[in-house]
C-alpha positions in Angstrom: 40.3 -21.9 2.3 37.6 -21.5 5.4 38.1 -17.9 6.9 39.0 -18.4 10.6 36.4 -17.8 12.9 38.9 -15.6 14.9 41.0 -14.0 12.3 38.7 -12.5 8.8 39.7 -12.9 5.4 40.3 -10.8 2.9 36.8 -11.0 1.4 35.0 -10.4 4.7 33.7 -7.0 4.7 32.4 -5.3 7.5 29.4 -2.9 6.3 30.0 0.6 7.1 28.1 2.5 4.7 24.9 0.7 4.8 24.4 1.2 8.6 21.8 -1.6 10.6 18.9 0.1 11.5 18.4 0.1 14.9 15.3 -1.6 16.4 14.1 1.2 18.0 13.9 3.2 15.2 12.1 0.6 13.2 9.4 -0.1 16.3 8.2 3.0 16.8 8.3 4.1 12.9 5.5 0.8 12.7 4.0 1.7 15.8 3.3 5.6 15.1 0.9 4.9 12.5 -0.7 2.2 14.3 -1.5 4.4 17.6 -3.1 7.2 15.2 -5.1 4.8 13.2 -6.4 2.9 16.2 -7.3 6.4 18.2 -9.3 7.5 14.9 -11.2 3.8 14.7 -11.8 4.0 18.4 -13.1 7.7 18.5 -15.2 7.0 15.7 -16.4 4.1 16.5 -18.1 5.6 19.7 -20.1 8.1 17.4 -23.9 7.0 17.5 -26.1 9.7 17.0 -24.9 10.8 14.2 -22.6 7.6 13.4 -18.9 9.2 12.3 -18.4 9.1 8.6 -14.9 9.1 7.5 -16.0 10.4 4.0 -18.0 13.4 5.3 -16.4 14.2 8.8 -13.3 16.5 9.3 -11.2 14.0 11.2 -10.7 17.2 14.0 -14.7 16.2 14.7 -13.0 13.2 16.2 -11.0 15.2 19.1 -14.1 17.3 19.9 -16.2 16.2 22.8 -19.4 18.5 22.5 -22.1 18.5 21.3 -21.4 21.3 19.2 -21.9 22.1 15.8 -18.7 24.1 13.7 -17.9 24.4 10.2 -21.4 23.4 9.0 -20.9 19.6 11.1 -22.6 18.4 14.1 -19.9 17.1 17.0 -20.3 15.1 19.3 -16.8 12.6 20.0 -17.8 10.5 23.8 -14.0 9.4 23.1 -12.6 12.5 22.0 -9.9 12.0 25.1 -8.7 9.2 22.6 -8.5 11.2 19.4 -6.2 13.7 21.3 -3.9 11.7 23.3 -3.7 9.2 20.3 -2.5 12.5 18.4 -0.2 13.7 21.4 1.1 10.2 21.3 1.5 9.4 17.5 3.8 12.4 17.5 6.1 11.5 20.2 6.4 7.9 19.2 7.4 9.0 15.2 9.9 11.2 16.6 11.6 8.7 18.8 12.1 6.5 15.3 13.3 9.5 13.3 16.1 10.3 16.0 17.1 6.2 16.2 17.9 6.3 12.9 21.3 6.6 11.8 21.7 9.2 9.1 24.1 11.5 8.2 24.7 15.4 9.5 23.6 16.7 6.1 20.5 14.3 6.2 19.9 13.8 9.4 19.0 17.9 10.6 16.1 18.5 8.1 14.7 14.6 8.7 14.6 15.5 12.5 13.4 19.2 12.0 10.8 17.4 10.1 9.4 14.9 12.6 9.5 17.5 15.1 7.7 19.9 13.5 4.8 17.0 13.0 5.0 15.8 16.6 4.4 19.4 17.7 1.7 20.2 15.2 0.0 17.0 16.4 0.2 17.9 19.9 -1.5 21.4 18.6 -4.4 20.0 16.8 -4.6 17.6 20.5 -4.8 20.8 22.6 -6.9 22.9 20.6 -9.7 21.3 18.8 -11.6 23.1 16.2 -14.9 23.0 17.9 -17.2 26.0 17.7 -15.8 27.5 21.4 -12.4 27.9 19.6 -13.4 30.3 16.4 -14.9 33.1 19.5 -11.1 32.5 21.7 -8.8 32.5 18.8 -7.7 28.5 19.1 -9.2 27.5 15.7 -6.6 29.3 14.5 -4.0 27.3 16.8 -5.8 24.4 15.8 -5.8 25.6 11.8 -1.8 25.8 12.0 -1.2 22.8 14.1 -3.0 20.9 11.1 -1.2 22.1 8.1 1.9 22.3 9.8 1.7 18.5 10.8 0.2 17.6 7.4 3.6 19.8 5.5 5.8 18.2 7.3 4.3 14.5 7.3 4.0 14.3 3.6 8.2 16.3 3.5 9.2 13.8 6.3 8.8 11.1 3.9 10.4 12.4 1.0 12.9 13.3 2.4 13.1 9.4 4.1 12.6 8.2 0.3 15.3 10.5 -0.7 17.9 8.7 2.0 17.4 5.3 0.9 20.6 4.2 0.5 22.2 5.4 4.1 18.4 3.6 5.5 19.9 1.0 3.7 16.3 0.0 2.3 16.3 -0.7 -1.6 15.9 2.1 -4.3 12.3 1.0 -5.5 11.1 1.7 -1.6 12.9 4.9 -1.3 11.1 6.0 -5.0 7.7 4.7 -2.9 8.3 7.1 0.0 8.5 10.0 -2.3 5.9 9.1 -4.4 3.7 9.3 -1.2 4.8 12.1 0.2 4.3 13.5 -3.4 0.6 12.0 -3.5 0.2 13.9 0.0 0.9 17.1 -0.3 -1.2 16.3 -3.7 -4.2 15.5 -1.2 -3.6 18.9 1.1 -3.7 21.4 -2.3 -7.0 19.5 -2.5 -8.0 19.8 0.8 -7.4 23.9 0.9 -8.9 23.9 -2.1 -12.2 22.6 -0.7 -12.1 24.6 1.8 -11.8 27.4 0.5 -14.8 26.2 -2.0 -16.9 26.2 1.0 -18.9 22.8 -0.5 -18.1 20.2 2.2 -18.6 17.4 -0.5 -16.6 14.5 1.0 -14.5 16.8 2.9 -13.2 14.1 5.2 -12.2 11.6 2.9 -10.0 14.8 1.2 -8.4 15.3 4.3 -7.5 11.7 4.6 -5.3 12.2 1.1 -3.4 14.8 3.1 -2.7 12.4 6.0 -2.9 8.4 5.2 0.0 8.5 2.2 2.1 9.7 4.9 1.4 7.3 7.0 1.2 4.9 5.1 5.5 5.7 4.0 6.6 5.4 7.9 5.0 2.4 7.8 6.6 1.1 4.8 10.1 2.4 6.1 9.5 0.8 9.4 8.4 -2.7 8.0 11.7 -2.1 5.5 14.1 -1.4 8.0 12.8 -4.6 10.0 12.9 -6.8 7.4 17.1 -5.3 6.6 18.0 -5.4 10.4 17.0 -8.8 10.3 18.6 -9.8 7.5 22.0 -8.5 8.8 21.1 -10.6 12.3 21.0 -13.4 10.2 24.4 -12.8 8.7 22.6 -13.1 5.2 24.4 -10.2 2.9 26.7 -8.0 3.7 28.0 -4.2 2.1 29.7 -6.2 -1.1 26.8 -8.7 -1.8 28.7 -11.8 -0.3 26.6 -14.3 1.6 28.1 -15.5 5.0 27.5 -18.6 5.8 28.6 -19.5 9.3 32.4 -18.9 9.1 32.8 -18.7 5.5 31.6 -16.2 3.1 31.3 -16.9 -0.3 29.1 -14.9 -3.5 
């Protein structure tokens, strides 16, 4: 028989454990890595003399406004304004998804410590750019520590993301992606200290990159996957126990 449309059956379920993601959370999660990517194609598009290359160029060349020349590259960012708010901005607008989300106490404290530490490490690398001024003041080392800080916890904020699946309420196979990204960037970061400290500068910006776009990359997949689950709940498609709804019936 029909369940009434005032008074729910016994095979109506109401999802408690699988939580709808709210659309905040999935917004900004989509629109963090957007901001950052379109700041860095901005900023580097405006290079001309030398052109930016993303392969050779620390991505911190991008913030500087110059001309300078540090760490064996020549600077000179017209838009470096862009590269630093973008960064300022990319921060706040992550952090803003993280605390939408609805997580657990146990989950929720080291997913938050982890988006706050990136927005503030972002902000860092904004404020002090590794330009030549900064090794003779002391802010390349601000600048140093914004950077990996924002990197660690990037690449750990997605793990531990992948590692919440099932309270997200995204599948298994895209909470095993998110960790296989974060994995694959903090991969890219041993790399990227261990050019460094090589001192050869071959492709040093296209390391760098392995450090930042995996993580990227995951809060974009979480945000597109949360999307795609808040709107199949808004269309009434599955609920906690796998049962379709279909208008005032519900059947499996």
């Amino acid at each position: 028989m029909p369940a009434s449309p005032f008074r729910p059956s016994r095979r109506q379920h109401v999802d408690t454990h699988d939580p709808e993601p709210r659309r905040a959370a999935w917004s900004a999660l989509v629109a963090g890595p957007a901001v950052y990517l379109t700041a860095e194609f901005v900023a580097a598009a405006a290079w001309t003399d030398p052109p930016y290359s993303y392969t050779h160029h620390f991505i911190s060349a991008l913030g500087v406004r110059g001309p300078a020349t540090a760490f064996g590259q020549f600077m000179l960012s017209p838009l470096a304004p862009v590269m630093n708010a973008g960064l300022v901005l990319f921060g706040v607008v992550v952090l803003v998804g993280v605390l939408a989300l609805r997580l657990p106490a146990a989950r929720r404290l080291p997913v938050v410590a982890a988006a706050v530490v990136l927005a503030v490490g972002s902000a860092v690398v904004a404020l002090f750019p590794g330009d030549g001024d900064a090794l003779d003041s002391g802010a390349a080392d601000h600048h140093a520590l914004g950077a990996f800080g924002a990197f660690t916890a990037g690449n750990a904020l997605v793990l531990l993301l992948g590692a919440a699946h099932r309270p997200l309420g995204i599948s298994r196979g895209r909470g095993r992606a998110l960790v296989a990204l974060g994995v694959l960037g903090l991969a890219g970061m041993v790399g990227y200290v261990a050019l460094l400290a090589a001192e050869t500068g071959v492709l040093v910006g296209l390391v760098e990159r392995t450090a930042i776009y995996p993580f990227l990359a995951g809060l974009l997949l979480l945000g597109l996957a949360l999307r795609r689950a808040a709107r199949r709940r808004e269309n009434g498609l599955v609920n906690g126990n796998g049962l379709v709804a279909t208008g005032s019936t519900t059947t499996r």
